[in-house]
Structures are given as C-alpha cells and as structure tokens.
C-alpha positions in Angstrom: 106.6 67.4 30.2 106.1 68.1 34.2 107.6 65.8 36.4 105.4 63.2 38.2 106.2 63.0 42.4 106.9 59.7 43.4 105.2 57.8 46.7 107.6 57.1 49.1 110.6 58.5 51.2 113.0 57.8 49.2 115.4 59.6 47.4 114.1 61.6 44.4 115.7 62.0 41.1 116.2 65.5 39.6 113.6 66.8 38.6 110.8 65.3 40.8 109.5 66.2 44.6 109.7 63.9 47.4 106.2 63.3 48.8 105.4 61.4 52.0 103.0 57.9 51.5 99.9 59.1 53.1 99.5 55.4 54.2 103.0 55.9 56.5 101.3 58.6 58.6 98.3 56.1 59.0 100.0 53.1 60.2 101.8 55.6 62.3 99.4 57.1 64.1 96.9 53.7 64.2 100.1 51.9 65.7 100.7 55.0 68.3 96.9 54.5 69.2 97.1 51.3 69.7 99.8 51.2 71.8 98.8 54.0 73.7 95.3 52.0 74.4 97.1 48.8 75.6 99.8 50.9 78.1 103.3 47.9 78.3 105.2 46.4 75.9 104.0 45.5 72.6 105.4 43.4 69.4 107.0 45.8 66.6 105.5 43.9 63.5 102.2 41.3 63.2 103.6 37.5 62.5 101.2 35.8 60.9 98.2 35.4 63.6 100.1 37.0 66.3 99.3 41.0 66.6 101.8 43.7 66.3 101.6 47.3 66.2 102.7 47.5 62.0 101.4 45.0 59.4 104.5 44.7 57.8 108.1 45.1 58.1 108.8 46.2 54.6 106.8 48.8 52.3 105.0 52.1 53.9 104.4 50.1 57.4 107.9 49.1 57.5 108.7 52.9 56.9 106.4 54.2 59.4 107.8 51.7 62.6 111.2 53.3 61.5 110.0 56.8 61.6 108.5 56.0 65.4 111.6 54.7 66.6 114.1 57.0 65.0 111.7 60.2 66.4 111.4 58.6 69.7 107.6 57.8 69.5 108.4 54.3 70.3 111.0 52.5 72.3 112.1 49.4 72.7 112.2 46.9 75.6 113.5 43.8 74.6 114.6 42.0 71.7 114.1 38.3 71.5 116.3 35.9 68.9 115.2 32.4 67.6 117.8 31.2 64.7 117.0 33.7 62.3 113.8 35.1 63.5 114.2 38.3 65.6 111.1 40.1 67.5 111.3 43.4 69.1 109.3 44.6 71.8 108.8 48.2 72.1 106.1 50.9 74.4 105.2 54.3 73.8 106.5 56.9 75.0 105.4 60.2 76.1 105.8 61.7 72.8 103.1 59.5 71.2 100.9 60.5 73.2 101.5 64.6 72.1 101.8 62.8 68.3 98.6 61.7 68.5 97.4 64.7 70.0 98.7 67.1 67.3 98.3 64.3 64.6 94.4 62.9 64.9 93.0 65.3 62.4 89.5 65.9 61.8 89.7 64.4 58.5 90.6 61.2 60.4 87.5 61.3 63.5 85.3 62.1 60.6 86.4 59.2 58.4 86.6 57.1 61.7 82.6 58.1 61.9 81.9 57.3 58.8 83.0 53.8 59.0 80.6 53.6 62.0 77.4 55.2 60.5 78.2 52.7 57.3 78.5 49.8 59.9 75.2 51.3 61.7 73.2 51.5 58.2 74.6 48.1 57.4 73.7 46.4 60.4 70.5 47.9 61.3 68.2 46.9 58.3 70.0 42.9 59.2 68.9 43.9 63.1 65.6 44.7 62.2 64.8 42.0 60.1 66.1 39.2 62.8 64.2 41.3 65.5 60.8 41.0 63.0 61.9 36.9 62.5 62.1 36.5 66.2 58.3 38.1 66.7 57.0 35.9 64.0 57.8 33.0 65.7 56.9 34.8 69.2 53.5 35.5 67.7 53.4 31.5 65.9 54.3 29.9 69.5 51.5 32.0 71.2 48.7 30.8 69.1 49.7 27.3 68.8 49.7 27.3 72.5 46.4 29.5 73.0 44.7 26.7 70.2 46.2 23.4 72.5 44.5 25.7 75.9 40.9 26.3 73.6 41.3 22.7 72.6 42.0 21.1 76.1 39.3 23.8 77.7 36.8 22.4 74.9 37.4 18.6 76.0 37.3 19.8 79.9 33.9 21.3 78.9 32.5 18.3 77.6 33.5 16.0 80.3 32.1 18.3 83.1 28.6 18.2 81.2 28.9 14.4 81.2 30.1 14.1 85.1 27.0 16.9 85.2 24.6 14.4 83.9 26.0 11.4 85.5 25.6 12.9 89.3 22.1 13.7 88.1 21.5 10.0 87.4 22.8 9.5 90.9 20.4 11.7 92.6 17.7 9.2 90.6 16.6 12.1 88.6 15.5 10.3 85.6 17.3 10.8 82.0 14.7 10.0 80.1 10.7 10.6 80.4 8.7 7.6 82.3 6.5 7.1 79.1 9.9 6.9 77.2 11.7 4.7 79.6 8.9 2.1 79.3 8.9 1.8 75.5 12.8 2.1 75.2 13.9 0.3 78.5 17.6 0.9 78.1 17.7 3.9 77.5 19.2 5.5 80.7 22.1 2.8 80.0 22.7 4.2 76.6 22.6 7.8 77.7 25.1 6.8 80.4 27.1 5.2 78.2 27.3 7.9 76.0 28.1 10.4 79.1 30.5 7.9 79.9 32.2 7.8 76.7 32.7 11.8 76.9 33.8 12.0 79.8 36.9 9.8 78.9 37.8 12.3 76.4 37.4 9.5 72.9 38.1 11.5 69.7 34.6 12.3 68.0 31.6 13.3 69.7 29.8 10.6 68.1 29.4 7.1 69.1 29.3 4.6 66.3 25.9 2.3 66.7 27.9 -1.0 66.6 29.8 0.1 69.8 26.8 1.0 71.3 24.9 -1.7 71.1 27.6 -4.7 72.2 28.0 -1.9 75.1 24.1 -2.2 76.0 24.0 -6.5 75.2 26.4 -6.6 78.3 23.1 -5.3 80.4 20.5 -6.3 77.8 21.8 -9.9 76.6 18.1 -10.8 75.1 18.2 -7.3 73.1 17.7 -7.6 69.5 19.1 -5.0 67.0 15.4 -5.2 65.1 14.8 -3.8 69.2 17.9 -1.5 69.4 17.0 0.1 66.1 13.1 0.5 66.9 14.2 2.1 70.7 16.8 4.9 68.8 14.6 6.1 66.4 11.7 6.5 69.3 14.9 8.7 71.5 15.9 10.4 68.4 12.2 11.7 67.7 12.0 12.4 71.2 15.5 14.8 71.0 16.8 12.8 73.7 19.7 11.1 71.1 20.8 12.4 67.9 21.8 9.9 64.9 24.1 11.1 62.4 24.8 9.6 58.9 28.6 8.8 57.5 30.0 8.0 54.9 32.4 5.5 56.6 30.6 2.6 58.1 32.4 -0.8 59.0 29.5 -2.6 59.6 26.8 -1.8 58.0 24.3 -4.2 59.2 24.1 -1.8 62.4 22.8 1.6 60.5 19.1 2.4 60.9 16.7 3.7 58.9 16.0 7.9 60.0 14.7 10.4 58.1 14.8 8.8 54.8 18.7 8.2 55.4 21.2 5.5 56.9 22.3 6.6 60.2 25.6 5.2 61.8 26.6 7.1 64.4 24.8 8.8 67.7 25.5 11.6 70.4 23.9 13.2 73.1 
C-alpha cells in the first residue's frame, strides 16, 4: 500500500514525504501584503475584533507568522505584556517585499480576479435592478406631479373664463338676450352667480338648484320656485344654462321638470 503525505511541517514518519500546507504560504504572503500596504508596526496575530496580520496563533497561520520571523520577512518592534496575555508588534522588512515579488504567482492575480469578476456578476444584476426601482419611482413622481400641474392648470382655466365673463358684465355687455332678460329677470344674477361660484374653485362644475335659488331670494325675496323653475327651463332652451339630472338629490322639492327628466343640478 503507498504511503499517504501528510499536511503540515512536521516531522514525517518513515515512509511518508513531508509536504508544505498550501494554506501556510497563503497566510504568508496575504500577511506580507498586508503589512507591506500599511508601511509601521503591526500586531502579529488578530484578537478577537482587533486586526493582526495572522488569524491564528496555532495551526497553518501559526506556522506561517513563524516561518516570517525565523526567515526575516518580519521583525519585531515591541512586545507588550498584560498578566498572561502577550502581543507582539512586528514590520516588514525589506525582504518581504522581494517575497512577495518572487512569491505572487499568477495562479494567485488570477484567482484574486476571479473573486472580483464573481463579485462584479454578483453585484451588477442587484445594481441594475435598484437602478430600474429607482426610475420607477422617478417615472411615478413625474406623473403624479404633471397630473396635480394638468389638474391646477384645468381649475386656473375655468376661473379665468368666469373672471372673463364677469369683466364683460362690467363693461354692461348683457349676459343674456333683452327678450330673455325680460321674461327671466334674474337671470344675469344667476349667471353671475354661477361665474362666481367657478371662479372660487368649488368641487363640481355644477351648481345644485337649491343653492341657487336661496342665492337668487337674497336679490329676488318675492321669487317663487313655481317662478325659478318656469325662468330655468326658458335659459336652458335658450343654451344660456344647462340642467343636469342626478341621482343624489337632498331636496327634492327643488328639481324641475326638463326634457321628460328631473333635473337637480345647473352649469354654465
């Protein structure tokens, strides 16, 4: 039966081959890096959180911080003691840097630039995907904002028509036809009312008819609503008003008869 090689430094028995760790030469040449990056004193062995050039004092690590000091690839600079706890400090030397100059294979750039292009194909598809998140809500922001400017241009719209029709009525250009105006008396005052009531902005282009008739008894006191409903059919044939049916209608004493149906509500 052939003899099996063993993993470490030590001593072999007959009949077997001492063969070097290949994890001894890595901490080796990562610590001689490392220390080479960072030039002045750094800490031997990691303790706990606290960095150190070798992971561990025992095992391969162990092994390979022996190797560095016994070849002179390290030295050290101080020694500090607490009870039973004793850290050494140690720098590279000149000879790390040759080391590491002889020692950073290929093998080892090319397995360093794998780890990177895994990292890159790793992190990319996450990049991409954030990057495509962030655009969504770019793009949702945008037309939330461009509805709220339409919106706000809409009411703007409206109330320049009414202030429109309004300085008309102040230049005593009439709203309504002569002919008109005698059979429906108020009707200038309802129109301005109306204009009124869009210019302000009020949700609903729409005037309910019980609004608009207390607002036209504060002019009109004597006006009847047998008189109110007569005068809005006669502006609603003329096109002058427009009634509307709904299906909600609080008081429904106040809807008139138009068109075969119950009309509540009015706009210009």
């Amino acid at each position: 039966m052939e003899a099996l090689p063993p993993t470490s430094d030590m001593p072999a028995p007959n009949g077997f081959v001492a063969v070097t760790d290949p994890r001894r030469a890595e901490y080796l040449l990562e610590a001689l890096k490392i220390a080479l990056a960072s030039p002045g004193e750094h800490r031997l062995f990691r303790m706990g959180k606290i960095p150190g050039l070798f992971p561990a004092r025992s095992g391969p690590a162990g092994d390979a911080a022996l190797e560095a000091l016994r070849d002179g690839l390290l030295e050290t600079t101080r020694t500090e003691v607490k009870g039973k706890l004793i850290t050494e400090w140690v720098r590279a030397t000149p000879k790390a840097v040759r080391y590491v100059h002889d020692h950073d294979s290929l093998r080892s750039i090319l397995r360093e630039l794998k780890d990177v292009l895994q990292t890159s194909q790793t992190g990319v598809p996450q990049w991409m995907a954030e990057a495509k998140q962030e655009l969504a809500a770019i793009a949702a922001s945008f037309e939330v904002r461009a509805n709220a400017l339409l919106t706000r241009l809409d009411e703007l719209a409206r109330r320049c028509e009414a202030a429109l029709r309004r300085a008309e009525m102040n230049q005593t250009l009439p709203l309504v036809a002569e002919p008109l105006q005698q059979v429906v008396p108020w009707a200038s005052q309802a129109l301005d009312y109306l204009d009124q009531r869009t210019g302000l902005g009020l949700s609903g282009a729409s005037c309910p008819l019980p609004e608009l008739f207390a607002a036209l008894r504060e002019v009109f006191p004597a006006l009847t609503l047998p008189e109110f409903h007569h005068g809005l059919r006669r502006l609603h044939d003329a096109r002058v008003v427009q009634l509307e049916p709904t299906d909600a209608m609080a008081q429904p004493e106040y809807a008139v008869v138009c068109e075969g149906q119950l009309m509540y509500n009015v706009r210009r």
